[in-house]
Each structure stands twice: as structure tokens, then as C-alpha cells.
mmCIF file of the N, C-alpha and C atoms, coordinates in Angstrom:
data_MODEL
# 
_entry.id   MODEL 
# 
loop_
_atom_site.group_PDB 
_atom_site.id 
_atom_site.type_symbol 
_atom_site.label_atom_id 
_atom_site.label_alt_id 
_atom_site.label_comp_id 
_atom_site.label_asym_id 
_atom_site.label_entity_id 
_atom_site.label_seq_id 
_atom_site.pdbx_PDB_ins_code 
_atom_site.Cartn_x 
_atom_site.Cartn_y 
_atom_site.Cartn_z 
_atom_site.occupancy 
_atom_site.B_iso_or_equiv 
_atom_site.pdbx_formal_charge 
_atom_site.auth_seq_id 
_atom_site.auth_comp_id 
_atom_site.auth_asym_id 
_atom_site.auth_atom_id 
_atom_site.pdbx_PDB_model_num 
ATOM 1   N N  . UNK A 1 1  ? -78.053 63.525 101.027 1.00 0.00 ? 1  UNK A N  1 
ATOM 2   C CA . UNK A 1 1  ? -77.730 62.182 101.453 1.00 0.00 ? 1  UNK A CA 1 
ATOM 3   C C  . UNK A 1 1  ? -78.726 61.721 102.517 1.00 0.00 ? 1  UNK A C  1 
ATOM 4   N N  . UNK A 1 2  ? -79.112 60.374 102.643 1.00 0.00 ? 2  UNK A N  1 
ATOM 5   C CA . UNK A 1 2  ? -80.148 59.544 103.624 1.00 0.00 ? 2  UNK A CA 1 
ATOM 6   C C  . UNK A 1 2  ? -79.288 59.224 104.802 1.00 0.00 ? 2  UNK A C  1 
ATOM 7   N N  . UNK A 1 3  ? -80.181 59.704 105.517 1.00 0.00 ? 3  UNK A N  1 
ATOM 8   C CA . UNK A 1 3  ? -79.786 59.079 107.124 1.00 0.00 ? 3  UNK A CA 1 
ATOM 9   C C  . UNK A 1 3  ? -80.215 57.740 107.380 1.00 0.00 ? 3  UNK A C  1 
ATOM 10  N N  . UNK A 1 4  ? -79.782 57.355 108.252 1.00 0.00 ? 4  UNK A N  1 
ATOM 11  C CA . UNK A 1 4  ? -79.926 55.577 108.311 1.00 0.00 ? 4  UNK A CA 1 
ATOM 12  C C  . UNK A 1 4  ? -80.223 55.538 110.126 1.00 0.00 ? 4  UNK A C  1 
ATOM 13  N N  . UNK A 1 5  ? -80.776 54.671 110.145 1.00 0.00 ? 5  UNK A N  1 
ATOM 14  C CA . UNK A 1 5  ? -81.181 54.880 111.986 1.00 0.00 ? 5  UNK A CA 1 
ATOM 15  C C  . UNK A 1 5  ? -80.698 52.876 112.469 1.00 0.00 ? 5  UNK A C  1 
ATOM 16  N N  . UNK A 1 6  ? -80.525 52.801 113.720 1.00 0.00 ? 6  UNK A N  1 
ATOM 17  C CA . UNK A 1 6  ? -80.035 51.638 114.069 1.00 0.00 ? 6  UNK A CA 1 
ATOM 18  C C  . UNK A 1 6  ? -81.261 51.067 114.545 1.00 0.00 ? 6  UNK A C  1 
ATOM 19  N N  . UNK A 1 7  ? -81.692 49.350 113.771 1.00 0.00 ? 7  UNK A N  1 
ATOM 20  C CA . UNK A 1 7  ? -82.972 49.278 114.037 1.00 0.00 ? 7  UNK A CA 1 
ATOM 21  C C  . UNK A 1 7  ? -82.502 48.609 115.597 1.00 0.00 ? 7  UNK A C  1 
ATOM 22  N N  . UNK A 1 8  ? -81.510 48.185 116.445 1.00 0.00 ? 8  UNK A N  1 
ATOM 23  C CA . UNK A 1 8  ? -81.185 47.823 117.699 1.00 0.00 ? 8  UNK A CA 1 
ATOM 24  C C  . UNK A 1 8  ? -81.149 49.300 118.948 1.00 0.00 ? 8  UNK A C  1 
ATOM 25  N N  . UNK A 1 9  ? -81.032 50.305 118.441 1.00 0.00 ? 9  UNK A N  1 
ATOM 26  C CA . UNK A 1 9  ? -80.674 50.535 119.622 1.00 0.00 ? 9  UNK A CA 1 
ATOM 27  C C  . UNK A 1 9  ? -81.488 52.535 119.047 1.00 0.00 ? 9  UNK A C  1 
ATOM 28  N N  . UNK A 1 10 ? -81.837 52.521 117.976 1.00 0.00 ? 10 UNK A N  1 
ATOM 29  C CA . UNK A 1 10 ? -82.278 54.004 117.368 1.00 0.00 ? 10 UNK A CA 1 
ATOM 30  C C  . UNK A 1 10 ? -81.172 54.819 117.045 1.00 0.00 ? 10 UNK A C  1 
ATOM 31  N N  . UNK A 1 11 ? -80.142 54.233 117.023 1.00 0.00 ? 11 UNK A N  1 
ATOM 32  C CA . UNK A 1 11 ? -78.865 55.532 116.503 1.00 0.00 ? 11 UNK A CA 1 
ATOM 33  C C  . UNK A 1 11 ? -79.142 55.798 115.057 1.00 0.00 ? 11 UNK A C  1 
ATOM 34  N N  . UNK A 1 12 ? -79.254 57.426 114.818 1.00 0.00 ? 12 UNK A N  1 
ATOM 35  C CA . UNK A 1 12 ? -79.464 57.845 113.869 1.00 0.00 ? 12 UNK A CA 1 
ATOM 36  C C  . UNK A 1 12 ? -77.852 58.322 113.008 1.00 0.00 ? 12 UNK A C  1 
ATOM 37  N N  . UNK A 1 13 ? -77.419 57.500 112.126 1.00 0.00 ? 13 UNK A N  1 
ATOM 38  C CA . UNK A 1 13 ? -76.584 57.966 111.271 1.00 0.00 ? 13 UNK A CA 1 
ATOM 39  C C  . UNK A 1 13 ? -76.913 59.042 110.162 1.00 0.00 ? 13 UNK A C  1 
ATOM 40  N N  . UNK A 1 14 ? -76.093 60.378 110.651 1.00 0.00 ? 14 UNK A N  1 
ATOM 41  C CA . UNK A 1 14 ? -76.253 61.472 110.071 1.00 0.00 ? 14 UNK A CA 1 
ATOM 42  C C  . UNK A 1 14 ? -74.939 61.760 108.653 1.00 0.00 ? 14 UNK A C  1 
ATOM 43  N N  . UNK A 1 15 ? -74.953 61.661 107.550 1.00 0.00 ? 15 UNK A N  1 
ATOM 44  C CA . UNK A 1 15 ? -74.085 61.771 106.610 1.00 0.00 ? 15 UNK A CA 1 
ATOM 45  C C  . UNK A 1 15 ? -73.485 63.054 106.691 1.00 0.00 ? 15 UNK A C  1 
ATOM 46  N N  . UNK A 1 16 ? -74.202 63.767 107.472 1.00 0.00 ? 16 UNK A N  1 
ATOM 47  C CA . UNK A 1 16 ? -73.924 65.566 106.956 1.00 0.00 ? 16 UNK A CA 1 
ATOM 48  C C  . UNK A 1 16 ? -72.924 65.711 108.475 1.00 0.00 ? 16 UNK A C  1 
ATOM 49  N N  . UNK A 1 17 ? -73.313 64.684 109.218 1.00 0.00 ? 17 UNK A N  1 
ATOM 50  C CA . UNK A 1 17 ? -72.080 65.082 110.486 1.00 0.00 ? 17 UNK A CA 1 
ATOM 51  C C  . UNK A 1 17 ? -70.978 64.249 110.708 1.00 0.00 ? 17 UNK A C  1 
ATOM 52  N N  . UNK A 1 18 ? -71.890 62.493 110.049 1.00 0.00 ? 18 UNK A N  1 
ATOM 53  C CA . UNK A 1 18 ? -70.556 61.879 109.807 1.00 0.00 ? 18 UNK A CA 1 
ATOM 54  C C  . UNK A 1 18 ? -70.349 61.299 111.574 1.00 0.00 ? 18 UNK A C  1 
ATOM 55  N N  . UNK A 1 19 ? -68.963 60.747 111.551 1.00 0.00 ? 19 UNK A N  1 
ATOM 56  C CA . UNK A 1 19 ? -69.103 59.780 113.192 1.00 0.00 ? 19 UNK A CA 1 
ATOM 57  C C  . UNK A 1 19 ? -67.766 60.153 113.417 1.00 0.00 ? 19 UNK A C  1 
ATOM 58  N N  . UNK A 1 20 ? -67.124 61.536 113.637 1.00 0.00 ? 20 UNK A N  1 
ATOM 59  C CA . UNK A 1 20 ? -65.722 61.961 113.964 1.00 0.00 ? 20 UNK A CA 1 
ATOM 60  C C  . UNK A 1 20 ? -65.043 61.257 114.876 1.00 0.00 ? 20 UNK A C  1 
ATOM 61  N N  . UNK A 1 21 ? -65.690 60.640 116.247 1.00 0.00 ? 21 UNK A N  1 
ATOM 62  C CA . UNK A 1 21 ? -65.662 59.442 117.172 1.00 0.00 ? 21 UNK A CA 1 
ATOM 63  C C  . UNK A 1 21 ? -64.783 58.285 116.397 1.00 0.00 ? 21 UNK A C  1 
ATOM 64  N N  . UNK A 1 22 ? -65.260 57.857 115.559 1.00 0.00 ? 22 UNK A N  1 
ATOM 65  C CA . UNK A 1 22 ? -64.799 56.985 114.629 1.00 0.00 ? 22 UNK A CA 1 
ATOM 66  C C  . UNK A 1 22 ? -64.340 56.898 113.376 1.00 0.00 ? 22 UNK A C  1 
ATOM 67  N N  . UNK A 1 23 ? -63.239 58.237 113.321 1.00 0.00 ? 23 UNK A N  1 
ATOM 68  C CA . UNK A 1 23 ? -62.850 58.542 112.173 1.00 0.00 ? 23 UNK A CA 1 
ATOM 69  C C  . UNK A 1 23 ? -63.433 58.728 110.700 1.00 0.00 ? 23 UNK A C  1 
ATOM 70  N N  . UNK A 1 24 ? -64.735 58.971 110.952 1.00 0.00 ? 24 UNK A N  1 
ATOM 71  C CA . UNK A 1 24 ? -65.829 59.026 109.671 1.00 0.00 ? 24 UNK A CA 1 
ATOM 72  C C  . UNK A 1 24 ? -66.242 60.902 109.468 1.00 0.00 ? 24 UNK A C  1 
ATOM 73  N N  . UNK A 1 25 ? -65.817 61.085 108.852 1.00 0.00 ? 25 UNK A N  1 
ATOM 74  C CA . UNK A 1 25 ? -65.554 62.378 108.611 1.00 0.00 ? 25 UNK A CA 1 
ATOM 75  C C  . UNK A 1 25 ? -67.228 63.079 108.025 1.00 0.00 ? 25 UNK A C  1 
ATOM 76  N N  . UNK A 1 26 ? -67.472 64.153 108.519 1.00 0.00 ? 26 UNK A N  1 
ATOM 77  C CA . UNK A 1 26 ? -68.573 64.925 107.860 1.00 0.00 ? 26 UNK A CA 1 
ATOM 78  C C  . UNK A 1 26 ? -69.000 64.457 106.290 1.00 0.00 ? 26 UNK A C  1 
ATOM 79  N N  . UNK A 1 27 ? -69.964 64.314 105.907 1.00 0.00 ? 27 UNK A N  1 
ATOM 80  C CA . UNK A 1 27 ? -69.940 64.208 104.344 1.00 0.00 ? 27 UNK A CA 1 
ATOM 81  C C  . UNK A 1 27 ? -70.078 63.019 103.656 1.00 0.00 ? 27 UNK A C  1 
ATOM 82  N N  . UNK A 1 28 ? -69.466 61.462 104.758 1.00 0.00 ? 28 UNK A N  1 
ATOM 83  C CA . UNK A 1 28 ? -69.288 60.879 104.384 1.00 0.00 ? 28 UNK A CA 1 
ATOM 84  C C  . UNK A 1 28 ? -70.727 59.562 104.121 1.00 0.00 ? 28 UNK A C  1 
ATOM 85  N N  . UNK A 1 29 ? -71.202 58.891 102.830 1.00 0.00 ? 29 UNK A N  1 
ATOM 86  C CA . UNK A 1 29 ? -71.966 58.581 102.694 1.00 0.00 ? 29 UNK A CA 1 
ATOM 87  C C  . UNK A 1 29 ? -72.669 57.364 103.517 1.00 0.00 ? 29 UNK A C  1 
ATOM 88  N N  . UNK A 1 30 ? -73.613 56.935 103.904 1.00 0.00 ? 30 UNK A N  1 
ATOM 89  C CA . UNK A 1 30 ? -73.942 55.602 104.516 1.00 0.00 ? 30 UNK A CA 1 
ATOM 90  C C  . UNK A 1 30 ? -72.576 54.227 103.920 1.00 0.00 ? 30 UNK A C  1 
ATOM 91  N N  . UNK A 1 31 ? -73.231 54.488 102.288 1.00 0.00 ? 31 UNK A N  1 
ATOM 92  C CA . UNK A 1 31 ? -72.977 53.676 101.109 1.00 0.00 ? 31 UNK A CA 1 
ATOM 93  C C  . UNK A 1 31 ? -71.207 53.935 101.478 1.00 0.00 ? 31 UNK A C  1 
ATOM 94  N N  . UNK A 1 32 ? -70.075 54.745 101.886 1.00 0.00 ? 32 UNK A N  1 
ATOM 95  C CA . UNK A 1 32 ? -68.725 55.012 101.776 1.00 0.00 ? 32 UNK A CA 1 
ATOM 96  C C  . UNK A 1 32 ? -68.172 54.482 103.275 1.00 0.00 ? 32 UNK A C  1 
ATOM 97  N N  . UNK A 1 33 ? -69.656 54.318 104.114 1.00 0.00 ? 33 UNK A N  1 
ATOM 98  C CA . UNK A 1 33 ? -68.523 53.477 105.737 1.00 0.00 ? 33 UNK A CA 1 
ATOM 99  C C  . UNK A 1 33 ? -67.891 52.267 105.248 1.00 0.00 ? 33 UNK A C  1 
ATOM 100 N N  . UNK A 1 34 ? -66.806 51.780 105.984 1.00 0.00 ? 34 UNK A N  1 
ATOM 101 C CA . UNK A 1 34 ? -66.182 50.809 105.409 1.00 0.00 ? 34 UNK A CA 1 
ATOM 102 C C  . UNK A 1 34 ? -66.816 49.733 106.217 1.00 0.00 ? 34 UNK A C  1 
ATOM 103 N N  . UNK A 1 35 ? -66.629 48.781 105.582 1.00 0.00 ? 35 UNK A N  1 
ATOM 104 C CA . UNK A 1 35 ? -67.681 47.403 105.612 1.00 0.00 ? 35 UNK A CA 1 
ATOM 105 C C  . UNK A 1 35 ? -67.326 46.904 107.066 1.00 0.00 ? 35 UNK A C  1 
ATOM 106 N N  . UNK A 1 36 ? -66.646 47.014 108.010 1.00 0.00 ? 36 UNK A N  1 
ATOM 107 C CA . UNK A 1 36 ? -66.122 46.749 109.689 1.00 0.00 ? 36 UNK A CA 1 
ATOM 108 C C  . UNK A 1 36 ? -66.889 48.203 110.322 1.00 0.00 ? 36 UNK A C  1 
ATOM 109 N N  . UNK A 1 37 ? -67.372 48.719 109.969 1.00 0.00 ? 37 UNK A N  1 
ATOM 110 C CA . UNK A 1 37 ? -67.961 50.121 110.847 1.00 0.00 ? 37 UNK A CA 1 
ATOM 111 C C  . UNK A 1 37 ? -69.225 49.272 111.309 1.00 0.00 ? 37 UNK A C  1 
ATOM 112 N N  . UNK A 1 38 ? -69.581 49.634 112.956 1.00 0.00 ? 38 UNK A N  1 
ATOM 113 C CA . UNK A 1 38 ? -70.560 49.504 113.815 1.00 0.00 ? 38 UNK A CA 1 
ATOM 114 C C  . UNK A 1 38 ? -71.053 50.626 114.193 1.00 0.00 ? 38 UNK A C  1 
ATOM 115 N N  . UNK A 1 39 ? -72.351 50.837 114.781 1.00 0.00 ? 39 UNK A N  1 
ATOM 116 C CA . UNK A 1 39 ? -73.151 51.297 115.045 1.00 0.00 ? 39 UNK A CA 1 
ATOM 117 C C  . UNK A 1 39 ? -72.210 51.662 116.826 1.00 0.00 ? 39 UNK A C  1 
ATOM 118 N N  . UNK A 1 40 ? -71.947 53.196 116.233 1.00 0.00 ? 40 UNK A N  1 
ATOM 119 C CA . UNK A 1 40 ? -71.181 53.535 118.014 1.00 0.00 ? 40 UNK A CA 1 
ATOM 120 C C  . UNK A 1 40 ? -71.736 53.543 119.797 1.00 0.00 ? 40 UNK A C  1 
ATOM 121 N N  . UNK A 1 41 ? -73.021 53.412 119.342 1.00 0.00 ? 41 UNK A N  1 
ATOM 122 C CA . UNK A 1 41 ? -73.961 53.132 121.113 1.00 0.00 ? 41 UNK A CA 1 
ATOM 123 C C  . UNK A 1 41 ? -73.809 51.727 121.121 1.00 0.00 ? 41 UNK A C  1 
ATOM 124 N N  . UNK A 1 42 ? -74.325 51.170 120.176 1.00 0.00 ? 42 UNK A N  1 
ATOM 125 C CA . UNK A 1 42 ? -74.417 49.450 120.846 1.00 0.00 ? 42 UNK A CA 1 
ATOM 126 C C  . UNK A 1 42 ? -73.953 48.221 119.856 1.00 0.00 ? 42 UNK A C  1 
ATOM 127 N N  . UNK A 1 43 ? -72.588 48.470 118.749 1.00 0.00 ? 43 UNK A N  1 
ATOM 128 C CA . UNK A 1 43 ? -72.106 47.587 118.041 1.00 0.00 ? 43 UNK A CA 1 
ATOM 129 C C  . UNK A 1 43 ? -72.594 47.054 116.998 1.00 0.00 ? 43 UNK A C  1 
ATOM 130 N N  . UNK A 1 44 ? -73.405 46.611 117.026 1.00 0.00 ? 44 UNK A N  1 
ATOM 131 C CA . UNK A 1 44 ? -74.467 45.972 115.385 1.00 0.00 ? 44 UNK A CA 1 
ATOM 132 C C  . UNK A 1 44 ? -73.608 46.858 114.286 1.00 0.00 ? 44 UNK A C  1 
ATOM 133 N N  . UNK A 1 45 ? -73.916 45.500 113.717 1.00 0.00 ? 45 UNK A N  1 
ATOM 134 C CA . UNK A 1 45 ? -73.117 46.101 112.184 1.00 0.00 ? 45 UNK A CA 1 
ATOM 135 C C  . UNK A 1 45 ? -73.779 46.614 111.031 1.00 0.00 ? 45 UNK A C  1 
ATOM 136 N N  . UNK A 1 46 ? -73.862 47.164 110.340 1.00 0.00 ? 46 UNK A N  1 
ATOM 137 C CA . UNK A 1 46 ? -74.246 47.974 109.022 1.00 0.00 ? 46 UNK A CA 1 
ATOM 138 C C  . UNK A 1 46 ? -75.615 47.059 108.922 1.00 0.00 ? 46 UNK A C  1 
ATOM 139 N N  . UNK A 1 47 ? -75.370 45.911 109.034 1.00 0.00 ? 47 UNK A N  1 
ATOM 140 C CA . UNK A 1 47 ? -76.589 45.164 108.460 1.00 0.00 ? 47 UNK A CA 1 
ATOM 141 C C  . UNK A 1 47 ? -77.678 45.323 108.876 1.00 0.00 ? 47 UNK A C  1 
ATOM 142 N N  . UNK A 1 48 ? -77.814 45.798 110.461 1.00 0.00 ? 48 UNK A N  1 
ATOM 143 C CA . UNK A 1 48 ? -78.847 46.019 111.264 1.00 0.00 ? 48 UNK A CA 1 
ATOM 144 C C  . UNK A 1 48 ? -78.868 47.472 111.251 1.00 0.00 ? 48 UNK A C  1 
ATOM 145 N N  . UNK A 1 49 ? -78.819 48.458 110.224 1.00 0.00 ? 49 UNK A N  1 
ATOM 146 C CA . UNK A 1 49 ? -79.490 49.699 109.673 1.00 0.00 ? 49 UNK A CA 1 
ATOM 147 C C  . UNK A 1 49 ? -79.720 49.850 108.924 1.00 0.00 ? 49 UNK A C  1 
ATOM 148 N N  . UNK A 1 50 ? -80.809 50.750 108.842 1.00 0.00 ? 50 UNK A N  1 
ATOM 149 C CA . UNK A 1 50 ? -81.740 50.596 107.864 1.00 0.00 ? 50 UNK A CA 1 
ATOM 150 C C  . UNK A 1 50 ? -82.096 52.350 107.284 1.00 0.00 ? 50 UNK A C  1 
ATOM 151 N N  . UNK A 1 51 ? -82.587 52.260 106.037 1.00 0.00 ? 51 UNK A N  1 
ATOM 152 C CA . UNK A 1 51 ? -82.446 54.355 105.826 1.00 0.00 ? 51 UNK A CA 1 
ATOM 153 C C  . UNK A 1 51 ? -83.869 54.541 106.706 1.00 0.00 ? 51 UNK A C  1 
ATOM 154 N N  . UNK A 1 52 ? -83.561 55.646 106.694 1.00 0.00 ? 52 UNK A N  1 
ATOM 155 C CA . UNK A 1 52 ? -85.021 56.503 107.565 1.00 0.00 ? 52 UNK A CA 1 
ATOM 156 C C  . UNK A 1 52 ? -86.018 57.131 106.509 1.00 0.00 ? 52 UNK A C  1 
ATOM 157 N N  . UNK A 1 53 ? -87.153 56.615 106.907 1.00 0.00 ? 53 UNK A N  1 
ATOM 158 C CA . UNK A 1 53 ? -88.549 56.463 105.816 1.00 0.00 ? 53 UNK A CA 1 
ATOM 159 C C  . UNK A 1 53 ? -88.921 58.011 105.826 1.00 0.00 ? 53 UNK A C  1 
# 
């Protein structure tokens, strides 16, 4: 699975660890956050990440 990084603030969304913080469990895909999930350092929404090249 692709990691996705926050182009606001560099948070790297890791699929393989998932955002337990925010009830997003290990495993779980970029593509499977539910469409209200933000970026946990600085809020931006899904739209403002992008996968990692």
C-alpha cells in the first residue's frame, strides 16, 4: 500500500500503521479513510494529500 504525505504541513500517512489516534486501524488503505478524516498535525482534508513519489 502507498503512503500519502500532507502537502500543508509533511504528515506522512502510513497504511501499514494506520492513525490509531483516530480510530484508523493498522492496514487501513489511504483509498478506505472515510471521506471527514483530516490530516492529525494540522487539519487539511484528504484533498490536500497527495501519494509519495
Amino acid at each position: 500500500m502507498k503512503s500519502y504525505i500532507c502537502d500543508v504541513c509533511g504528515y506522512v500517512y502510513d497504511p501499514a500503521v494506520g492513525d490509531e489516534d483516530n480510530g484508523i486501524n493498522p492496514g487501513t488503505s489511504f483509498e478506505e479513510l472515510p471521506e471527514d478524516w483530516v490530516c492529525p498535525l494540522c487539519g487539511v482534508g484528504k484533498d490536500l494529500i497527495s501519494p509519495v513519489e
